[in-house]
C-alpha atoms as one frame of an Amber mdcrd trajectory, in Angstrom:
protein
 114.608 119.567  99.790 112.909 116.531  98.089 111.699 116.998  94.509 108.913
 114.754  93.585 107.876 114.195  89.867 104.947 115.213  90.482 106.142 118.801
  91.079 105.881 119.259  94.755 108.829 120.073  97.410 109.556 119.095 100.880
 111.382 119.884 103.623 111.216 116.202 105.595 110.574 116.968 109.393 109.572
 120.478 108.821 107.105 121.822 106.619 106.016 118.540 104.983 103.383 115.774
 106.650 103.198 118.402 109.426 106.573 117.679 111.138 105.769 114.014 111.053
 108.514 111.947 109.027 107.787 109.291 106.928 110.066 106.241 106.184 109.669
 103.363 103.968 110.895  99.673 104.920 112.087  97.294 102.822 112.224  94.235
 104.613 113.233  91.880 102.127 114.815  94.402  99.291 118.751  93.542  98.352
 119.195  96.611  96.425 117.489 100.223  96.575 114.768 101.388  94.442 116.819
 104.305  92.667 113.608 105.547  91.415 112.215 105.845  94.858 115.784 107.203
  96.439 115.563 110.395  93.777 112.543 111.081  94.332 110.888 110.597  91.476
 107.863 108.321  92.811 106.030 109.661  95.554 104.431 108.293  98.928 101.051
 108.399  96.975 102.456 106.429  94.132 104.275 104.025  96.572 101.254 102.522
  97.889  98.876 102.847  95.121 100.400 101.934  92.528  99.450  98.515  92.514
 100.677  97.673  96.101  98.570  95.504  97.607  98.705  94.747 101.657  98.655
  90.956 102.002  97.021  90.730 105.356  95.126  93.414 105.067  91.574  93.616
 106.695  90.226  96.402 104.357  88.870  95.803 101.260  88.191  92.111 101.231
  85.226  90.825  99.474  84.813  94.214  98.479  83.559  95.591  94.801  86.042
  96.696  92.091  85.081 100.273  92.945  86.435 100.231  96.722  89.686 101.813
  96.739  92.726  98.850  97.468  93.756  98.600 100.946  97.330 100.602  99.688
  94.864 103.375  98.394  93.314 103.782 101.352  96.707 104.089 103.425  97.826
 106.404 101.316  95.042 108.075 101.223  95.215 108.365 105.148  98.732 109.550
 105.563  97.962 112.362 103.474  95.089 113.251 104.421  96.845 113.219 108.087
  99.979 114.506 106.799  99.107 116.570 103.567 102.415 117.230 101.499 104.453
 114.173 103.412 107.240 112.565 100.930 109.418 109.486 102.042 112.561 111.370
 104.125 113.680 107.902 105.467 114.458 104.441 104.378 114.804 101.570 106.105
 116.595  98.022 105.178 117.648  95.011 106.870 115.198  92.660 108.387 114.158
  92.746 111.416 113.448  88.878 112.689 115.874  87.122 110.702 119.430  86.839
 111.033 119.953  85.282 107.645 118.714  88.538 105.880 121.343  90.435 107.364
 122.852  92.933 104.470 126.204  92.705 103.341 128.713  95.267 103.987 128.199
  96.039 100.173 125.026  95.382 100.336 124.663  98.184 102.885 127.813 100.383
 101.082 125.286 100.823  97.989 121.879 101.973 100.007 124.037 104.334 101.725
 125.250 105.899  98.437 122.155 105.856  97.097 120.465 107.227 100.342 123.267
 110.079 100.088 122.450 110.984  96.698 118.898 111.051  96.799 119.362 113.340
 100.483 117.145 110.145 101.934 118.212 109.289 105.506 118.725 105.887 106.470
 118.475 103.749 109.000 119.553  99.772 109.035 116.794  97.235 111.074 118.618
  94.586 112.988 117.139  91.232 114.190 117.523  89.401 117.380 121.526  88.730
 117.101 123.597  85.634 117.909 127.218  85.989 118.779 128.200  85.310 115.315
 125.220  87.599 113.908 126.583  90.377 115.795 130.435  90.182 114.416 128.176
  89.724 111.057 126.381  93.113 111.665 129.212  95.372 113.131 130.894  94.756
 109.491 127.462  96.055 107.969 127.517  98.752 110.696 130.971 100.303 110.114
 129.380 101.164 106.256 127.011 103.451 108.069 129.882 105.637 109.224 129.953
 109.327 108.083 126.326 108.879 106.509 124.596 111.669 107.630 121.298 111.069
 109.590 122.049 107.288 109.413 121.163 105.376 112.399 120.646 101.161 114.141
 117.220 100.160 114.880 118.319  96.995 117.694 115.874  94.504 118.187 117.604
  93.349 121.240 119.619  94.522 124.228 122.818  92.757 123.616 123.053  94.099
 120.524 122.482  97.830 122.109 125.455  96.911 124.630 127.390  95.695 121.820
 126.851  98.783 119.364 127.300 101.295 121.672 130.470  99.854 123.768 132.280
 100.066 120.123 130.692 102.457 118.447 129.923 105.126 121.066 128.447 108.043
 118.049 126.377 105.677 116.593 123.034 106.671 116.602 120.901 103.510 118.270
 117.066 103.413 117.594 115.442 100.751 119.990 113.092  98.167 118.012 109.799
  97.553 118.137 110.610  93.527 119.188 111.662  95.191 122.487 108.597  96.391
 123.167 107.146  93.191 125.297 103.210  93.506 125.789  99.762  91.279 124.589
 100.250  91.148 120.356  97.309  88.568 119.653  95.004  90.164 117.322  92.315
  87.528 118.050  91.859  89.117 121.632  93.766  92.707 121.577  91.237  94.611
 121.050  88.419  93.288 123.348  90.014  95.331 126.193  89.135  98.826 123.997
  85.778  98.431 126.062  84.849 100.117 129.250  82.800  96.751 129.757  86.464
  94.698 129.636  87.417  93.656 132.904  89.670  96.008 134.788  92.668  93.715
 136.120  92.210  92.254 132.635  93.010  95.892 131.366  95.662  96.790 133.828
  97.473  93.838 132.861  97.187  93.502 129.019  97.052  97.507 128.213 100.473
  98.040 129.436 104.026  96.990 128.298 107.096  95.464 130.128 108.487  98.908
 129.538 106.973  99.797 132.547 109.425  97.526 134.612 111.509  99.290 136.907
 114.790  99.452 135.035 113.773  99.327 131.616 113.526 103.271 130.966 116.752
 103.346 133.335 118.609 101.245 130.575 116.962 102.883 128.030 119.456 106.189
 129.553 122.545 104.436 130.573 122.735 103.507 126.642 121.682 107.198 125.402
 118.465 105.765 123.194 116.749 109.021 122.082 114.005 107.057 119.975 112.614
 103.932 120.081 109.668 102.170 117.840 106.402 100.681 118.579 103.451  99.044
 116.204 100.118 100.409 115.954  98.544  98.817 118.898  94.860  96.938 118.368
  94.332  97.109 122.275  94.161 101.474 124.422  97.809 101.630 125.996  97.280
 102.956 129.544  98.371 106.866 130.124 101.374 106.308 132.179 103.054 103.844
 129.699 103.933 107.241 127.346 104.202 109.650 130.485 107.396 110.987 132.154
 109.470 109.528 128.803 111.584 112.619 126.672 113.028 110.008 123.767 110.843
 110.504 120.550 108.816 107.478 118.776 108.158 105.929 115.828 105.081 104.282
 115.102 104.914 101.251 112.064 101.900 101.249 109.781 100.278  98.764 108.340
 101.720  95.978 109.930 101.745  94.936 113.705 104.547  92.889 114.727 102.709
  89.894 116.295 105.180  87.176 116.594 108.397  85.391 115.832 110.315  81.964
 116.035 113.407  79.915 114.868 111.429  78.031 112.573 110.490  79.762 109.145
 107.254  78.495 107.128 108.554  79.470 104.056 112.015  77.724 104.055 110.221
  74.586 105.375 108.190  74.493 102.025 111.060  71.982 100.529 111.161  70.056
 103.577 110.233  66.981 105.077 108.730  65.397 107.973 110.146  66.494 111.500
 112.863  68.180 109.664 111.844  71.156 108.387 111.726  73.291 111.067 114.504
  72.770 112.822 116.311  75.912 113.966 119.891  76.641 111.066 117.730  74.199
 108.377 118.191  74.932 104.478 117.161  78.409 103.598 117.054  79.188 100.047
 115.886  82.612 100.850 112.236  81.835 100.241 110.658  84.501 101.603 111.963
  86.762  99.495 109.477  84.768  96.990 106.445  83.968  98.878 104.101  84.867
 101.873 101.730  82.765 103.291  98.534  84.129 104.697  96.736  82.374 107.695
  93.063  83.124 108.666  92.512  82.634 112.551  88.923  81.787 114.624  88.599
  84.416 116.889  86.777  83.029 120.681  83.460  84.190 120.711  83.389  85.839
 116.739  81.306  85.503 114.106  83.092  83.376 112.375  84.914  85.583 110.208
  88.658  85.478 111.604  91.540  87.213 111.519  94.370  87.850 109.247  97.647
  86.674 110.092 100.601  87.122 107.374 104.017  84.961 107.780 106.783  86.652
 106.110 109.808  84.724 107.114 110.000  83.204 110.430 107.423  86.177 111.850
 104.050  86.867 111.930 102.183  90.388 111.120  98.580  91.552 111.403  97.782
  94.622 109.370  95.446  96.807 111.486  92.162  97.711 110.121  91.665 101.187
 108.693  89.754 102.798 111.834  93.165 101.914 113.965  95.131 103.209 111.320
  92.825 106.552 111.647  93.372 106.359 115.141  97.102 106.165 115.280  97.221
 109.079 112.733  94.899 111.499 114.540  97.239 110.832 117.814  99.927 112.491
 115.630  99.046 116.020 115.985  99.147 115.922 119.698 101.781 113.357 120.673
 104.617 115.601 119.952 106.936 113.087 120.763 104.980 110.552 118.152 107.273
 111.971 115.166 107.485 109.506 112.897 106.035 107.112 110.643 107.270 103.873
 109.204 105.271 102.513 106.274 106.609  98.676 105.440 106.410  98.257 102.024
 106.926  94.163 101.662 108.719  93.902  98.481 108.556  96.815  96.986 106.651
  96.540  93.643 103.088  94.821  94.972 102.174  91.308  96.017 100.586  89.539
  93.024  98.436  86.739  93.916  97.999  88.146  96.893  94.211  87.977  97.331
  94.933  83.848  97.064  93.126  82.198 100.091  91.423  84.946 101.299  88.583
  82.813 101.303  90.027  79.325 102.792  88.698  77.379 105.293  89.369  79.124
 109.066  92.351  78.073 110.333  93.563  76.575 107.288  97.018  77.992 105.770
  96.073  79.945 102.438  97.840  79.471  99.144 101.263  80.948  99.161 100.773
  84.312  97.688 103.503  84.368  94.591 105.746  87.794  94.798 108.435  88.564
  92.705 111.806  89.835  94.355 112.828  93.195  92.913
């Protein structure tokens, strides 16, 4: 049971947020938030409290009175999931190598995670062949944590994992899932008036490849994730499936590279984006917010957020309505993952949300917890 300060109990995965678990993930957090792990702050609190959603389409050039984008999130889960506390928390990062916990790193989430009865799951990147000896030292911390689990972003490091660790529990990551991400043009095809071979094409993943869901058995994955898509997924792409999902909220994944916008700030020249430059762990500082044309718009653009060497959209509030109504009858939907950037807020965020179109806003300070 979960005790909340504010005098409510849970039983995550049962009574609570109708079955539906919640996790946080702290992409860029060293240490837990102890406050957080013993439940003393709920999801509410979480994401009002000041937590702003750099990216975020709602509440821009709106009056004091309209509740912050974190509000209204938090005002969705629970009004979707009524009685939902965080069961689950997630750390690691999951596009950059570099951010890779340490072994004690990891060794103090897990004891915090086991005190707090919080389940916990570790997000790995992309992996080289030196980030994977890297991560099977985190992994091996994970061992006899109950509920604990490895969210892979990549099939090597699935082979990997489970040829040395055969009881780990292996989540696949959302990276895996290979479809159309560009926010500028995703959701045109939510039309009956978008062309159909458009929509058979771009409303479908590459999970649908022969072989895919075949590997998906030979390795035993039981769960994988996926982001809240802008664009209707075709019926068949969540038919004849059994493994259960997890769906991320705010933030869709949209893309990722070598190079890292942050860590080039310092730079110079041709330099600074070369792949293994200087990283003085700059994103755990800033973000830097980008506001894209979109073909054919008004003018108005769309919100792209670089944290580290990737690139988010936050989905407006109707698709975060969307994905949340879905819940109560996609069964195998069981799970919600709430990224919570730094977690404390994002001050300055609201810095450049009026910059020229295609410009690169002013880096929005954060402070690291």
């Amino acid at each position: 049971m979960l005790q909340t300060k504010v005098d409510r109990e849970a039983s995550p995965g049962e009574s609570a947020g109708r079955g539906v678990e919640v996790g946080l993930f702290f992409p860029f957090l060293a240490a837990p938030p102890p406050a957080l792990l013993r439940g003393e702050i709920s999801l509410d609190e979480t994401l009002r409290d000041g937590h702003g959603w750099p990216g975020a389409e709602a509440g821009r050039n709106a009056p004091a009175s309209v509740a912050s984008p974190g509000a209204q999130l938090a005002n969705a889960l629970l009004r979707h999931l009524p009685g939902a506390v965080p069961s689950r928390v997630y750390v690691g990062n999951e596009t950059c190598e570099r951010l890779l916990p340490t072994p004690q790193a990891i060794g103090s989430w897990a004891a915090a995670a086991r005190g707090g009865r919080v389940a916990l799951s570790l997000i790995l990147p992309p992996l080289s062949r030196d980030g994977l000896v890297k991560a099977e030292g985190v992994v091996r911390e994970l061992e006899g944590v109950e509920d604990s689990e490895v969210v892979a972003g990549d099939w090597g490091t699935v082979h990997r994992l489970r040829s040395r660790h055969p009881g780990l529990t292996i989540v696949l990551g959302r990276l895996t899932h290979k479809m159309l991400r560009d926010p500028r043009l995703a959701d045109r095809f939510d039309s009956p008036l978008a062309p159909m071979s458009a929509r058979s094409a771009l409303c479908r993943s590459g999970e649908l490849a022969p072989g895919f869901r075949a590997l998906m058995e030979r390795y035993g994955i039981g769960r994988r994730e996926i982001d809240p898509f802008l664009q209707p997924m075709e019926e068949d792409e969540w038919e004849g499936r059994d493994e259960r999902l997890s769906v991320h909220l705010p933030y869709q994944f949209v893309t990722m590279g070598r190079g890292c916008l942050p860590a080039a700030m310092h730079g110079e020249g041709k330099g600074r984006f070369v792949e293994g430059g200087p990283c003085r762990t700059e994103c755990a500082t800033y973000a830097v917010e980008f506001r894209v044309p979109v073909p054919g718009g008004n003018g108005t653009g769309r919100h792209l957020l670089s944290l580290g060497n990737a690139l988010y959209h936050a989905v407006p509030p109707h698709v975060v309505e969307k994905v949340l109504a879905r819940l109560s009858f996609r069964e195998r939907v069981d799970r919600v993952v709430v990224s919570v950037p730094d977690g404390r807020g994002w001050p300055g965020a609201e810095a450049g949300r009026d910059a020229p179109v295609s410009v690169a806003s002013a880096a929005a300070e954060r402070k690291p917890s």
